[in-house]
LUMGU-957670 format. One record per residue: residue in one letter; x, y, z of N, C-alpha, C in turn. Coordinates in Angstrom, 1 decimal, decimal comma. Layout:
N
+-------+--------+--------+--------+--------+--------+--------+--------+--------+--------+
| romar |   n.xx |   n.yy |   n.zz |  ca.xx |  ca.yy |  ca.zz |   c.xx |   c.yy |   c.zz |
+-------+--------+--------+--------+--------+--------+--------+--------+--------+--------+
|     A |      X |      Y |      Z |      X |      Y |      Z |      X |      Y |      Z |
...
+-------+--------+--------+--------+--------+--------+--------+--------+--------+--------+
// end
This chain:
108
+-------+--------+--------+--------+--------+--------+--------+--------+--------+--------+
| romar |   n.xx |   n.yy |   n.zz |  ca.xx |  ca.yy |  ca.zz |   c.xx |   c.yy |   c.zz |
+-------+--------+--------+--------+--------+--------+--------+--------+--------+--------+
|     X |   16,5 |    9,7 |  -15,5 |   15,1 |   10,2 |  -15,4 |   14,8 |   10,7 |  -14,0 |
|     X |   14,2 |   12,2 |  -14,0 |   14,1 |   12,5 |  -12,8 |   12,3 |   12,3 |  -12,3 |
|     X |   12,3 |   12,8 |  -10,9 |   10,9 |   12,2 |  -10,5 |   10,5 |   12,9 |   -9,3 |
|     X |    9,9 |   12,6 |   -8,3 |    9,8 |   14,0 |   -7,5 |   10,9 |   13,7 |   -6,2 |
|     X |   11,3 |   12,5 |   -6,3 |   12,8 |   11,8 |   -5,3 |   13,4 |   12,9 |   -5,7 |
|     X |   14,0 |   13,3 |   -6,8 |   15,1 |   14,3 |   -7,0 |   14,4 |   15,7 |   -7,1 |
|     X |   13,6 |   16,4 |   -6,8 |   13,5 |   18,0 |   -6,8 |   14,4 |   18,7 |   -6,2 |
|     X |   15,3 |   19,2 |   -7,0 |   16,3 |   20,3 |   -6,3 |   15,5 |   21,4 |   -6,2 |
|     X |   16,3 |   22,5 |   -5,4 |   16,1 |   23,4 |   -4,6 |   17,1 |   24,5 |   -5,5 |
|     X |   16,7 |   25,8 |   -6,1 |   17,3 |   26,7 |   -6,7 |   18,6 |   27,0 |   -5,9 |
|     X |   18,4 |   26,7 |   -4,6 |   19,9 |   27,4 |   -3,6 |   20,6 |   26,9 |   -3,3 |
|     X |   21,0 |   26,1 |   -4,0 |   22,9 |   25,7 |   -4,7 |   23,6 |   26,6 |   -5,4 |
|     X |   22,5 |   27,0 |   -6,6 |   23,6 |   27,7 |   -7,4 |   24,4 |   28,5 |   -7,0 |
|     X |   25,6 |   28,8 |   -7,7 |   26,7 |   29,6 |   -6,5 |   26,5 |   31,2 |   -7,5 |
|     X |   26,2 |   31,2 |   -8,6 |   26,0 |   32,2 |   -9,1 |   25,6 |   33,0 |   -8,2 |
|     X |   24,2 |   33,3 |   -7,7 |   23,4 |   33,5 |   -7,0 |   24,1 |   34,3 |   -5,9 |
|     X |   24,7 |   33,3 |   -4,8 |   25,8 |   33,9 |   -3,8 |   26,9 |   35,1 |   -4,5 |
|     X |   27,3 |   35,4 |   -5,8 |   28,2 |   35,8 |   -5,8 |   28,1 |   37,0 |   -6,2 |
|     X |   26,2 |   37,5 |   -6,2 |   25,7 |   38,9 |   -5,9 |   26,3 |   40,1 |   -5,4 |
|     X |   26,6 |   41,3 |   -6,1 |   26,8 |   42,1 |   -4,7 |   26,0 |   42,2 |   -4,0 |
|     X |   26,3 |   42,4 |   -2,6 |   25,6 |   42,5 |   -1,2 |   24,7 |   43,9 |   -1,3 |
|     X |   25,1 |   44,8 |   -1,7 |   23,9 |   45,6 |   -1,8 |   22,5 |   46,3 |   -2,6 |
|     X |   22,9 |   45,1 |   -3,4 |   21,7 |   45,0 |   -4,5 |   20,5 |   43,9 |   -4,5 |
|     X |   21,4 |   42,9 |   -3,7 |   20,7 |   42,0 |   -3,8 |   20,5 |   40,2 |   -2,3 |
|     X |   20,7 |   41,7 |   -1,5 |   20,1 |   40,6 |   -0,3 |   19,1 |   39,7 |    0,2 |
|     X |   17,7 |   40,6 |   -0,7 |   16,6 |   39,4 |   -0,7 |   17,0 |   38,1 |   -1,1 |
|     X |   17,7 |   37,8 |   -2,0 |   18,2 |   36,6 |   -3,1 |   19,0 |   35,7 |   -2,0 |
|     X |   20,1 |   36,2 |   -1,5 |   20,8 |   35,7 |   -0,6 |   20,0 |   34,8 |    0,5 |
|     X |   18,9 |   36,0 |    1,2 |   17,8 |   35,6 |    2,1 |   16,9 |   34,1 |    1,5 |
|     X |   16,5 |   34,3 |    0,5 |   15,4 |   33,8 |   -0,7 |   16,4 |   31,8 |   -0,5 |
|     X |   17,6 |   31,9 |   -0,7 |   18,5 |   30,8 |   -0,9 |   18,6 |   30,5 |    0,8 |
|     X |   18,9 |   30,7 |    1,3 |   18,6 |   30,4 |    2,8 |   17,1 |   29,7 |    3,0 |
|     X |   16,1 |   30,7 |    2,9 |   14,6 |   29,8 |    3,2 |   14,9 |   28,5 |    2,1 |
|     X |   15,3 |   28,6 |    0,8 |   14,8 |   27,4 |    0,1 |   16,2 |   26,1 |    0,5 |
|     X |   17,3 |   26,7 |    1,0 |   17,9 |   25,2 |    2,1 |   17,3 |   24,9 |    2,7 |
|     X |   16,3 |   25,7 |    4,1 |   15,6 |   25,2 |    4,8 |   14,5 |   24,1 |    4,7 |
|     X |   13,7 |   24,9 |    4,0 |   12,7 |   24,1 |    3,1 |   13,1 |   22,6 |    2,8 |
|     X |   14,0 |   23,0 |    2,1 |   14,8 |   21,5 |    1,6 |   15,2 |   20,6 |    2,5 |
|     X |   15,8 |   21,4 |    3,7 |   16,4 |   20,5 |    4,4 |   15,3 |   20,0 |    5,2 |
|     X |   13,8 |   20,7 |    5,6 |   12,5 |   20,0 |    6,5 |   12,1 |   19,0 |    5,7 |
|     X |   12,1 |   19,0 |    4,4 |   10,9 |   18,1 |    3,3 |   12,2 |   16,9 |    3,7 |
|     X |   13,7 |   16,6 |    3,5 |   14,3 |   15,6 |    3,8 |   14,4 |   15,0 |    4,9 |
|     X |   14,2 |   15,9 |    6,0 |   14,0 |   15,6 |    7,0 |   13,0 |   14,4 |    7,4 |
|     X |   12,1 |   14,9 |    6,5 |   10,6 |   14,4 |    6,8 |   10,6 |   12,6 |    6,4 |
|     X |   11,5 |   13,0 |    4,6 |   11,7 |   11,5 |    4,3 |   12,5 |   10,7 |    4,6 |
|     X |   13,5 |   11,0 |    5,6 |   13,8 |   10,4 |    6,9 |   13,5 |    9,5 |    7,4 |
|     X |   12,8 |   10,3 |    8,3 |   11,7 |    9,5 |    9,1 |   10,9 |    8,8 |    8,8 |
|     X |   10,2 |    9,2 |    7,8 |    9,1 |    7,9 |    7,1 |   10,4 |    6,6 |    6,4 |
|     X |   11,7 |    6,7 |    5,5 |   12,3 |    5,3 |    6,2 |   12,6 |    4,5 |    6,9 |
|     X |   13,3 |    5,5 |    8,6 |   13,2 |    5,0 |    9,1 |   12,6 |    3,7 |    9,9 |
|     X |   10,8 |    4,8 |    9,9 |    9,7 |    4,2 |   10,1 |    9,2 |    2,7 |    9,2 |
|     X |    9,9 |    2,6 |    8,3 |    9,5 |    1,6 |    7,4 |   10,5 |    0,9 |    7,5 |
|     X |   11,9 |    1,1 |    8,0 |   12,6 |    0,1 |    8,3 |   11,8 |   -0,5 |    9,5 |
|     X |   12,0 |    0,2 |   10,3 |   11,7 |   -0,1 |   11,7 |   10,5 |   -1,2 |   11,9 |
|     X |    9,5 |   -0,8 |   10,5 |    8,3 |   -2,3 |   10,2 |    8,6 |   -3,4 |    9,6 |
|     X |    9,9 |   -3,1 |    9,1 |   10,6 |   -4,5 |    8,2 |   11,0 |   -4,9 |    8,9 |
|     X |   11,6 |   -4,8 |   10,2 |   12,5 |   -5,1 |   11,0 |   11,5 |   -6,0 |   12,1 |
|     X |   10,5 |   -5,5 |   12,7 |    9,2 |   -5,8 |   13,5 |    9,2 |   -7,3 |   12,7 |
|     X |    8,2 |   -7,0 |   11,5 |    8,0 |   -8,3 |   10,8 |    8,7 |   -9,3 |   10,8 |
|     X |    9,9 |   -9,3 |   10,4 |   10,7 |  -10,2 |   10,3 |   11,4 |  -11,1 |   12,2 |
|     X |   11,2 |  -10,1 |   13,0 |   11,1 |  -10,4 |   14,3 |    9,5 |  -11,8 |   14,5 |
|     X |    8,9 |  -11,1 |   14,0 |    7,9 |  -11,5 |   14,1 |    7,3 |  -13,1 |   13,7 |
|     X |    8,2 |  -13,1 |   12,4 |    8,0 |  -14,8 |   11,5 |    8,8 |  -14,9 |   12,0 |
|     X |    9,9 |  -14,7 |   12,9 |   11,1 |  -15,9 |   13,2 |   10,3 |  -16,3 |   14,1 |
|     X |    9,9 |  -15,6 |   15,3 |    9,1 |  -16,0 |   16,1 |    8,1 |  -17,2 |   16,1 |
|     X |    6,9 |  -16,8 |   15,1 |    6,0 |  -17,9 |   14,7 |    6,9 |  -19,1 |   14,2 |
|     X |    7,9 |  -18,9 |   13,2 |    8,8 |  -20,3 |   12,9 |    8,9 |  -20,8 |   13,9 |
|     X |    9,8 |  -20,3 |   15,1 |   10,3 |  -21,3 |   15,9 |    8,9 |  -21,9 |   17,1 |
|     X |    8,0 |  -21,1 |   17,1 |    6,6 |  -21,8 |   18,2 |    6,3 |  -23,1 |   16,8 |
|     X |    6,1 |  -22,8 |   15,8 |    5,8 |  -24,0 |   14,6 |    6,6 |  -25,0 |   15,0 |
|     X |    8,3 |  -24,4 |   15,1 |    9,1 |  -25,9 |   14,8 |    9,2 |  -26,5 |   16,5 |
|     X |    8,4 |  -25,7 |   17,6 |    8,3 |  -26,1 |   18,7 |    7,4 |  -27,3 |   18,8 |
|     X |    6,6 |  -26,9 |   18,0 |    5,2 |  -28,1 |   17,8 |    5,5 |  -28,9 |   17,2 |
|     X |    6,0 |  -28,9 |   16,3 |    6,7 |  -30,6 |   15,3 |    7,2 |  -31,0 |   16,4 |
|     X |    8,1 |  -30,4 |   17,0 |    8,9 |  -31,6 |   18,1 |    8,5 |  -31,9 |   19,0 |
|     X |    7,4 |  -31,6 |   19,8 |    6,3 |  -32,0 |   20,6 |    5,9 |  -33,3 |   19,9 |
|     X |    5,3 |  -33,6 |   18,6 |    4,8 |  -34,2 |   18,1 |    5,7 |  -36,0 |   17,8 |
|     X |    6,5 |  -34,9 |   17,6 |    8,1 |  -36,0 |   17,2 |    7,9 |  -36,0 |   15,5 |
|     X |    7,6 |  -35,3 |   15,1 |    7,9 |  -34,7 |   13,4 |    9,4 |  -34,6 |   13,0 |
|     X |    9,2 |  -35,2 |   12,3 |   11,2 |  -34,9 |   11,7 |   10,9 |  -33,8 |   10,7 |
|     X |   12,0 |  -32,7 |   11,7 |   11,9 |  -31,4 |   10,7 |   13,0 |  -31,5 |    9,5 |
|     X |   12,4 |  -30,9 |    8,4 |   12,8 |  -30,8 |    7,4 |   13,9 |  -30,1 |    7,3 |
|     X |   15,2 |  -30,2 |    6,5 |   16,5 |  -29,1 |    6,7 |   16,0 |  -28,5 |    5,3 |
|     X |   16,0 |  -27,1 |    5,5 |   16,3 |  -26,0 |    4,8 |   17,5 |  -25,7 |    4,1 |
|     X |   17,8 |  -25,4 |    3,3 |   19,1 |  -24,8 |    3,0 |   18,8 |  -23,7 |    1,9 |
|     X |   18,4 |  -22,3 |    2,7 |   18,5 |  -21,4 |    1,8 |   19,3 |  -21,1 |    0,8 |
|     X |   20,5 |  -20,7 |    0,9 |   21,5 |  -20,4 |    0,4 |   21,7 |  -21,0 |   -0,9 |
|     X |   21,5 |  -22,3 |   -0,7 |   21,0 |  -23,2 |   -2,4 |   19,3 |  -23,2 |   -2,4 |
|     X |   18,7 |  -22,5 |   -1,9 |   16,7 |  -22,4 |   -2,5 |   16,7 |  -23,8 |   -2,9 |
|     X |   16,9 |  -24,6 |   -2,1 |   16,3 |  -26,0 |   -2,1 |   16,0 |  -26,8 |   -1,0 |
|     X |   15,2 |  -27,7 |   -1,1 |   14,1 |  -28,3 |    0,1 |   14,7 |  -29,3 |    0,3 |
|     X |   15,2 |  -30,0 |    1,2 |   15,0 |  -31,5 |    1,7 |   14,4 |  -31,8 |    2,3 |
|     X |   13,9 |  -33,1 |    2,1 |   12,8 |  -33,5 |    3,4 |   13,4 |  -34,6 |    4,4 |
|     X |   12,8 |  -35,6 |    4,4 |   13,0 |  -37,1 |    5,1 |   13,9 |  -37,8 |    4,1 |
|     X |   14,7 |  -38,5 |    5,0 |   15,1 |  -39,9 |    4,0 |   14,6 |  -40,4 |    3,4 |
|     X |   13,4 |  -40,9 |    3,5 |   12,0 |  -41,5 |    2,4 |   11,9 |  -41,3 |    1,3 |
|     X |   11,8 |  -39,6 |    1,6 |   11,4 |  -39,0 |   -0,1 |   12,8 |  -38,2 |   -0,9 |
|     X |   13,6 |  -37,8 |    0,3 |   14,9 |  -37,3 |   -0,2 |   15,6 |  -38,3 |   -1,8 |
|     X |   15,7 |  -37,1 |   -2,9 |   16,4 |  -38,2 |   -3,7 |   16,7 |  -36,7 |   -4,7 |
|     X |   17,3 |  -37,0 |   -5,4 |   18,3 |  -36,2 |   -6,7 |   17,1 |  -35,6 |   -7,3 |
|     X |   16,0 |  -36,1 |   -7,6 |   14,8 |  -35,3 |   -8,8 |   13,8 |  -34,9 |   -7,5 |
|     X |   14,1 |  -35,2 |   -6,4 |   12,8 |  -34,5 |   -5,6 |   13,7 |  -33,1 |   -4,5 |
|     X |   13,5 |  -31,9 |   -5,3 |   13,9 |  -30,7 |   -4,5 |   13,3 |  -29,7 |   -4,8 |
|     X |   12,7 |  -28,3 |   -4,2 |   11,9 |  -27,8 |   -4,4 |   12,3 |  -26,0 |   -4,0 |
|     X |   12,5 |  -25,5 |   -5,5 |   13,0 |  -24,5 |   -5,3 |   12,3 |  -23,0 |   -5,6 |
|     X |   12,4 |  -21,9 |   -5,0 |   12,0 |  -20,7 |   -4,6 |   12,4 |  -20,3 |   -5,8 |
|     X |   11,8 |  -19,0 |   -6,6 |   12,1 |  -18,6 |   -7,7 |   11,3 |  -17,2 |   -7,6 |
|     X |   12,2 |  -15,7 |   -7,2 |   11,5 |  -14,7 |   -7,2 |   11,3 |  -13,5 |   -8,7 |
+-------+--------+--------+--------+--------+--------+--------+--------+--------+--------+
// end
């Protein structure tokens, strides 16, 4: 399915190029502007990923950040921090409550 991500540009076709030259130079010219064209509008969406990496990237800077001032404050406190273990999306807590039916998992 196409969508406006894929709009090609008529000036690929090689048909086109293989004009004689003296009938038909505007066409030649015509396929030149529409690379161009093509190649500013990609240009363009570039940049705006870039840009949107570059905020995924911030954010995620950002909560590691706040995590670690959080897990600075638990140990201020003397909180027993909790182990994480992403990789299996499950929670452990304390010895207390840690047991085989109590884990608590992430589901996207």
């Amino acid at each position: 399915m196409r969508g406006l991500r894929n709009i090609r540009s008529s000036a690929g076709k090689m048909s086109r190029a293989a004009v004689p030259k003296q009938a038909k130079d505007h066409e030649l010219f015509m396929q030149i502007t529409c690379l161009e064209m093509e190649k500013v509008r990609r240009g363009v969406e570039r940049a705006a990923v870039l840009e949107r990496i570059r905020s995924l990237d911030a954010r995620l800077n950002q909560m590691e950040a706040e995590k670690t001032l959080i897990l600075a404050q638990l140990a201020e406190r003397g909180s027993q921090v909790p182990q994480v273990d992403l990789r299996a999306d499950s929670f452990t807590g304390s010895a207390s409550d840690a047991g085989p039916s109590r884990t608590f998992r992430i589901r996207y």
